[in-house]
Structure formats: C-alpha cells, structure tokens
N, C-alpha and C positions, 0 to 999 in steps of 0.2 A: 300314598303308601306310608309316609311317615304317621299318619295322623292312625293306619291299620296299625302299626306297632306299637304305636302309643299304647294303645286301646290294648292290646293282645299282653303287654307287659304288666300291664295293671289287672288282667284278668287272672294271671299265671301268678300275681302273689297275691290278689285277694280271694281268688275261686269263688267270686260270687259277682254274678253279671251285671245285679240290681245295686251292688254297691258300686262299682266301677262305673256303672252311669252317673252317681247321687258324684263321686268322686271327680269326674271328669263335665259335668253339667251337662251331660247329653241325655238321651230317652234310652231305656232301657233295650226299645226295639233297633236303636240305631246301633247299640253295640251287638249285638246279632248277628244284625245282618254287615257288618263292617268284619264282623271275624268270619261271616261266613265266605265272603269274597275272599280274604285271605285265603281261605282254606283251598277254595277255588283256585286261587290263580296258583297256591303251591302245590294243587293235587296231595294235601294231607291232610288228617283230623288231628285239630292240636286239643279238641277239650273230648271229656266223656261226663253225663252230665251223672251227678251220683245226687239224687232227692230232687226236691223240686226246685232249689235253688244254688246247691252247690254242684261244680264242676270238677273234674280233676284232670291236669293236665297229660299227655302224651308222650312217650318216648322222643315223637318227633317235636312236640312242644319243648321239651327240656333242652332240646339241643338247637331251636330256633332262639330260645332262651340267651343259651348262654352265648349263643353267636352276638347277638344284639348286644350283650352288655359291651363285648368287645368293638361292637363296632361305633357305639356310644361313647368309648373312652377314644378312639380314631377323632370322633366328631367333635367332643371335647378337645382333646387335644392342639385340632388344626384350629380350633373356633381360639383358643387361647395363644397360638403363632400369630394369626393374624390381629389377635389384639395385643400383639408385644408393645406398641409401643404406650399401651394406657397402661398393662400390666406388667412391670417387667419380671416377669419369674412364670415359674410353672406348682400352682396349686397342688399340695400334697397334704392330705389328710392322713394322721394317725390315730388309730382309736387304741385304747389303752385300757386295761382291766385296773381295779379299785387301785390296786397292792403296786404296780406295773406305773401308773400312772404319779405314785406320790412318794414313790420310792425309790424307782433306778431309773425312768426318763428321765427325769433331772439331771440324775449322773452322765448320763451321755448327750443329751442334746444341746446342750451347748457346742460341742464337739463338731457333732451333727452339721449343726447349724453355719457353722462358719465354715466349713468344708462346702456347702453348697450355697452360698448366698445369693443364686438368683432363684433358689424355689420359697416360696410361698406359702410357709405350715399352717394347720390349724390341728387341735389337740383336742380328741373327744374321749371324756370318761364313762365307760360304761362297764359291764362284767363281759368274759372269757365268750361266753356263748354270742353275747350282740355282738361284740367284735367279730368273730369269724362271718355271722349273721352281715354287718356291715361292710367284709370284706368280700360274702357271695355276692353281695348286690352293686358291688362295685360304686359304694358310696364312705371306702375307708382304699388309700393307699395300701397303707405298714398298717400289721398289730399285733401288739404285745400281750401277750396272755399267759393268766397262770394257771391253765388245765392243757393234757399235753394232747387237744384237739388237733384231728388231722382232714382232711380233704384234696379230692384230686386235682383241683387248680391250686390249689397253695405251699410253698416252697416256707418250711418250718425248721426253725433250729433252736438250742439252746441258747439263749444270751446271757443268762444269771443265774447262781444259786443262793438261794433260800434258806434261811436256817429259823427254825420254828422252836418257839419258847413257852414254858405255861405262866400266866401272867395273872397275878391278882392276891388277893386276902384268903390267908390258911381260911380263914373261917368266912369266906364268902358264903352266904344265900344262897343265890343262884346263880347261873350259867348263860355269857353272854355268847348268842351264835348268831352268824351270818347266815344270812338266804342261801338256802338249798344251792339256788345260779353261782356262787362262790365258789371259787376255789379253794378257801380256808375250810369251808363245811366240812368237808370231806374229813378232813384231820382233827377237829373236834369232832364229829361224830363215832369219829374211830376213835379214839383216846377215850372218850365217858363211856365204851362199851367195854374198853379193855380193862376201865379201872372200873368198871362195874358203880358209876356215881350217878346219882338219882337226884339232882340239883333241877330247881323250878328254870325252865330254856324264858331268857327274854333275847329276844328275837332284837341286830338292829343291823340296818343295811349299808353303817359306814365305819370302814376303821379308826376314823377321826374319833367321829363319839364313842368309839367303843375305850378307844385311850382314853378319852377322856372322865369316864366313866371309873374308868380303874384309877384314875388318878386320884377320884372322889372315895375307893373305897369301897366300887359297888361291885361284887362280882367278880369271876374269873373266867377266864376263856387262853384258848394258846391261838398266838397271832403271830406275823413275822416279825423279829428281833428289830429287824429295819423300822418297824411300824413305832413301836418303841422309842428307838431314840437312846433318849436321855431322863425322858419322863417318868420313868419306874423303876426303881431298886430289885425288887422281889420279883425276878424270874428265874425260873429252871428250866436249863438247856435238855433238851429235845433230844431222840435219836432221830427225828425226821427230818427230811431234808425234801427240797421240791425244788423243781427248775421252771422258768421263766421263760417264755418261748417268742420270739419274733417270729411272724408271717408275713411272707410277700407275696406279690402275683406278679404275672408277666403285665407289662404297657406298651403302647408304640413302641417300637424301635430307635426312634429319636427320641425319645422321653428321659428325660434329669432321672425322673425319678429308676430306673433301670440301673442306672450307676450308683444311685445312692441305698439302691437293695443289694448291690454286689460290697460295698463300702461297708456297711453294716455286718455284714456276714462276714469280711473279710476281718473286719478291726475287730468282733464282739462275740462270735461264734464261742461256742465251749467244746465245740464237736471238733 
C-alpha cells in the first residue's frame, strides 16, 4: 500500500508516468499497473490520460492528494517522538521570499527561537510563489511572502509593512528589475509605466546585487528601503506601501509547531 502511494504522489506532481518510473527506478508498466490496483481497491479514477504521455489528475485524485500529505506529516511526526531521544526537538522548516528572508526574519527569529528551543529550524530562501508551492507540498512549515497569495489550506496574515523607495543616479542608463516571480516587479513595472520611462531593463535576481550595483553607480530601480540600509544616500520616498505576509497550516495536534503558528500570529499579526 505504501509503496501504491508512493507511486500515485509522484504521478500527481509529475503527470507523466514514464518520468515517475526513470524517478522511482521501476519500469514504466509496473507503475500502471500499481495505480491500477489502487484505483481498484478504492473504486475511483484518479488519472485522465490527456496525449500519449501526460495524465491529469481527478477530483478524487486531488483529495486522495491532500489526505496523504496530511497523513505523511502524522507519519513524520510519530517517526520524530519515537526518535526523541537522538533528536531532541521537532523539525520546522520556514521558507522565506528574497525581501522576507534578508530583512525582517532576522528581526523576529531570534525571538522566535528562544520562545521554542526544543524545535529544530532550518531556513529556506526562495520567491513568494515556491513558498506557497513549498507549503502545498507540505515540505515548508511557516512562510513569509511578499505577494498577498491565498489558498484554502493556509491560514495568512500581515506580519510587516514595506515602504518602497526609488533608488539610483538622476542620470542612470538603465533600469534594474527583478524576475516577473518577484514581488518588487510588480512596483517597478507600475512606476516606469506611470512615469512613462523608456530605460534599457537589466534584468538581476537578487536584491544583494542589485544594491550593490547602485552602490557602483550603475542604474536605478525602487526596492525596499530595508533593502537599502545604509548603503545609499539618494532615494525618494515612495507613495507605495506593501505588506508582508506569514502563512501557516494546520499539523498533528501534539505538534510545537501549532503553538509556535498561534505565537507568531499572536506577537506579529498587523491585523
């Protein structure tokens, strides 16, 4: 049974059968017929095959789906009680967007931290969209994002406000922007339409070098003030404002982490 769900979770995020064998090193016919019994012994169709090698999954697949993740965090959970005494704490993953992760985690997780010392952090930087992305899969605890994405497992609030700056040389060349997946884009791209500015885009995907960048003289772009610092004199304050958003999801019932989603929300909330 475990080894069918193994199989059927990896089919439901790759929708391709022949990848899910090369993935799991089995033969393409044995995931087949390994989903077909499944389907069997639950009396449903979890896939519909769409081409000759992609599938798409089912209303009843989406909800076989997300029973498993929860019953995967059940399994993790007890599989981590019973190793208390090699590990002592409870593994808690935050994933954290560019701006979220270099700016105001710091401000709080020290806090965080000592309020729970028998969990187990680890910190993962990625943008707004892989965080939620990392939190459907139930391979992110907590995460901090700055697009004000929603979903129906996740329990979303305000934790910070933003204040956004225009940053660089009157006589910049060109225009530094962030990847479309950014939450900055958004505000650069609305500002060079409003001011009607027709500057050559160099394209970079971290706010470090983008400071750093302007440090040099090369460029202008509007970033967050935080991002800034102390490193540049010449900017002008913004009417824009943006919020920062913590997501949580439900865990076991005995789970640290349950109380350190309610802690969070309770000490940091803006709502």
């Amino acid at each position: 049974m475990f080894q069918r769900f193994e199989i059927f979770m990896k089919a439901y995020n790759i929708r391709n059968f022949s990848e899910v064998a090369n993935q799991l090193f089995i033969s393409q016919p044995t995931v087949s017929v390994q989903l077909k019994k499944l389907e069997e012994q639950l009396k449903i169709t979890l896939f519909v095959r769409q081409g000759p090698k992609q599938v798409v999954p089912t209303e009843e697949a989406d909800f076989l789906y997300s029973q498993l993740l929860t019953l995967q965090d059940e399994w993790d959970f007890m599989l981590e009680q019973l190793q208390h005494v090699k590990v002592k704490g409870e593994k808690c993953v935050i994933a954290c967007s560019n701006t979220c992760a270099t700016n105001f985690l710091p401000k709080i997780f020290e806090q965080i931290q000592s309020c729970f010392p028998t969990i187990i952090f680890e910190i993962k930087q990625v943008n707004s969209d892989e965080v939620v992305e990392l939190m459907d899969q139930h391979e992110a605890d907590i995460g901090f994002i700055e697009k004000p994405l929603v979903h129906d497992s996740f329990n979303r609030f305000a934790i910070f406000e933003d204040h956004l700056v225009l940053a660089g040389a009157d006589d910049a060349k060109q225009w530094l922007m962030r990847e479309e997946e950014s939450g900055i884009y958004y505000y650069n791209k609305r500002f060079i339409e409003e001011q009607n500015i027709h500057l050559p885009i160099l394209k970079v995907n971290s706010n470090t070098v983008i400071v750093e960048l302007l440090r040099a003289g090369i460029g202008k772009t509007i970033l967050s003030r935080e991002s800034l610092g102390d490193a540049l004199d010449y900017d002008v304050e913004l009417g824009y404002r943006r919020y920062f958003y913590c997501v949580t999801r439900k865990h076991p019932d005995n789970s640290e982490i349950n109380r350190l989603n309610k802690y969070i929300e309770e000490q940091f909330s803006l709502e």
